[in-house]
N, C-alpha and C positions, 0 to 999 in steps of 0.2 A: 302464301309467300311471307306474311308480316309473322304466322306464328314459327314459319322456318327460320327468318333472321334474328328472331327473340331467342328461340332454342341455340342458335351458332354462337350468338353473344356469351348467353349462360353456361355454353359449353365451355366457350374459354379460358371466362373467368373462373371457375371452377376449377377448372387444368393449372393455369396460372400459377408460376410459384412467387408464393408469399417472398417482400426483399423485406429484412430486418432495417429498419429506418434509427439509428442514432449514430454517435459519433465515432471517429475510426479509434479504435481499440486499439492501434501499433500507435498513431499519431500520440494519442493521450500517454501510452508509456515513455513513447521517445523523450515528451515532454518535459514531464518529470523526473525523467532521469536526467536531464540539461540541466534541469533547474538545481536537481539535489547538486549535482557533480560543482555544478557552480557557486554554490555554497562552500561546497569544501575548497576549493579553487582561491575565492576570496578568501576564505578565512585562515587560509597558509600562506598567500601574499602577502596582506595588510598587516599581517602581527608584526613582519618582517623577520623572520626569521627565530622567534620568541619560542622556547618549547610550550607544546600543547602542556596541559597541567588534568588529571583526571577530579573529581568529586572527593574523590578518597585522598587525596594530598592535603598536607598542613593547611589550614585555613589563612592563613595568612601568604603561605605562597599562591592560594587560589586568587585571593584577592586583589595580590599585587597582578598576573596574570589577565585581571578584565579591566584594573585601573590602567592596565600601560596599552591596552588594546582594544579600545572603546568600538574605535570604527571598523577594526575586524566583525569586533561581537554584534554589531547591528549590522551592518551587511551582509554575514552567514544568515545569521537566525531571518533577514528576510526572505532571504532564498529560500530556507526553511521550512516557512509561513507558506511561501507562495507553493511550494512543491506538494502541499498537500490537497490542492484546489485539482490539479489533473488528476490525481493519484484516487481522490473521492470519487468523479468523474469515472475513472477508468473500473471501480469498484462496484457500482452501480450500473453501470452499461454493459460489466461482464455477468452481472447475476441477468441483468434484463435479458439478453443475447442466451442465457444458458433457457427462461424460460419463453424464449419464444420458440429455441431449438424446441420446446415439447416438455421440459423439468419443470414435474409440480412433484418436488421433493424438499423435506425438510431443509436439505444441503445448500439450498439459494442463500433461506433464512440465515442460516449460519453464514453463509458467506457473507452477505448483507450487513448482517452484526458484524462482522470480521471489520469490513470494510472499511464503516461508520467508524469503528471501536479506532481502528490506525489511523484515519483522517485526522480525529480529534485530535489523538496524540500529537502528529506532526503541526498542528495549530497552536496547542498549546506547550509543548513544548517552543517553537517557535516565536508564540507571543511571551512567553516566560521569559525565556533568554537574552529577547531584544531588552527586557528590564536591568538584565546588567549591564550593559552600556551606560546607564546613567550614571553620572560621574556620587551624585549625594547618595546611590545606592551601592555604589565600588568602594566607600570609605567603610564601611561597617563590613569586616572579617566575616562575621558568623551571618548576615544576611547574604552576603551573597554565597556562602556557602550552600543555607538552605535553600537560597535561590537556584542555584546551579544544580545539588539534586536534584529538586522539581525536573528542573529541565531534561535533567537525567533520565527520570524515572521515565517522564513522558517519550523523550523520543527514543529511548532504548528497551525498556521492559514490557510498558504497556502497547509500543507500535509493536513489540517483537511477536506480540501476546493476541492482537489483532490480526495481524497479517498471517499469523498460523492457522487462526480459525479461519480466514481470509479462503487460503489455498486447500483446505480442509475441507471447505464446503464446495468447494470448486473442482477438487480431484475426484472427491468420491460421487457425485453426480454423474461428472463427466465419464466415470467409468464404467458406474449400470447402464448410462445412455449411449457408450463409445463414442464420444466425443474429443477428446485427443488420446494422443497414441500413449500408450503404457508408460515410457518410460518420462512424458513431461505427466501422469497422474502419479506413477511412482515420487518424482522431482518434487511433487506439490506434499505430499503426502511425509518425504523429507522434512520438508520447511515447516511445516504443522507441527510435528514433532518436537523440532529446535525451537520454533517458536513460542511455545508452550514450556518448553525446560527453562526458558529465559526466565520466566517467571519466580524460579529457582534463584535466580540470583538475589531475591529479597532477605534470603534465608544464608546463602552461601555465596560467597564472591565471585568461585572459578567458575559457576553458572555464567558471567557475566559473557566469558567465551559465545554461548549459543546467539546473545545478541547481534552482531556483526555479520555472521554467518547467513541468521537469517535476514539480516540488510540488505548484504550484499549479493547473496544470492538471488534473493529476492527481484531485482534485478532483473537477472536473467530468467526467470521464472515468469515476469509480467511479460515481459519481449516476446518469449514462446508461446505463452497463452493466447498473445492477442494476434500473432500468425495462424497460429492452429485455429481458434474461430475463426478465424474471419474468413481462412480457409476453406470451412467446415459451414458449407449451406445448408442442411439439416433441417428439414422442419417439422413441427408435431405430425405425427401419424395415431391416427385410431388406435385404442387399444397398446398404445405404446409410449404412456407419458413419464414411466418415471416413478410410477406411485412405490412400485414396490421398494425402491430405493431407502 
């Protein structure tokens, strides 16, 4: 009888499907998307009505632009800061989630770096920006100039430049594994692309186009991902991890 009840136990744990234990993957996007949208939210109220100004305008219209709009520019770029704390979060938890699905494929890796690589940007771009708010560093033209590229570079080139490797390491996994459906690995494989041509914009301006696109698509790219796993119970099987990927 004792070695019958031992063998029923082991049975069923073994039957048992493994539950992926960390945080919700839809919550963590929604998050961040509240967070960025409220950023821009703030930062089109508070100017009060001020035209935005780009990097590439006179430096002296930049200037005047964050001297007359101090508490715009530090309450966007907080929102900013703080957007990239889910968005890490959401980047880590979908490479974990791809390899408990069973992915022991380079593509995590890369995602991983992707991930890391966009976090940072939105931090430091974020922490950069909240610097021209201060009123002794809005007096000097050519400082906050090259301040505001910085800011530039970081939350537009180098997140655009991330987040392609991002979705990169994340579609082509997912598709040796079928793990979402074609057309969000197709979606992902878009954004990779853009993402990466952004990079183009160090060299050429009208590159700066790809940036945006992959922002804001971007977007909706995380929303879908984090449906479709969470969806998507999947667990490693024998013989079937991914390697050849």
């Amino acid at each position: 009888m004792h070695v019958t009840f031992v063998y029923c136990i082991n049975d069923y744990i073994m039957k048992s499907i493994p539950r992926f234990r960390g945080p919700s993957l839809i919550l963590l996007a929604t998050v961040h998307i509240l967070v960025f949208v409220a950023g821009l939210v703030a930062a089109a109220t508070l100017r009060h009505g001020a035209p935005y100004v780009t990097p590439f305008a006179p430096a002296e219209q930049v200037r005047l632009f964050f001297a007359q709009s101090p508490v715009a520019v530090r309450v966007s770029n907080f929102f900013l800061f703080g957007s990239a704390v889910p968005f890490g979060i959401f980047a880590v938890t979908t490479v974990s989630r791809l390899r408990f699905m069973g992915v022991r494929a380079a593509g995590t890796n890369i995602a991983l770096l992707g991930g890391l690589t966009a976090t940072m940007a939105l931090l430091l771009s974020g922490i950069v920006g909240w610097v021209l708010s201060v009123p002794e560093v809005s007096a000097s033209a050519q400082m906050v100039k090259a301040i505001f590229f910085l800011c530039f570079l970081f939350g537009g080139t180098v997140f655009a430049v991330g987040f392609g490797l991002l979705t990169a390491g994340v579609s082509v996994t997912s598709y040796f594994m079928r793990l979402l459906p074609r057309w969000l690995v197709a979606f992902g494989m878009l954004l990779a692309v853009t993402g990466e041509l952004s990079s183009l914009s160090l060299i050429a301006y009208p590159a700066n186009f790809f940036i945006p696109i992959t922002r804001y698509l971007g977007l909706i790219w995380m929303v879908s991902v984090a449906v479709a796993l969470t969806k998507n119970h999947s667990v490693a099987q024998p013989g079937h991890n991914g390697d050849s990927a």
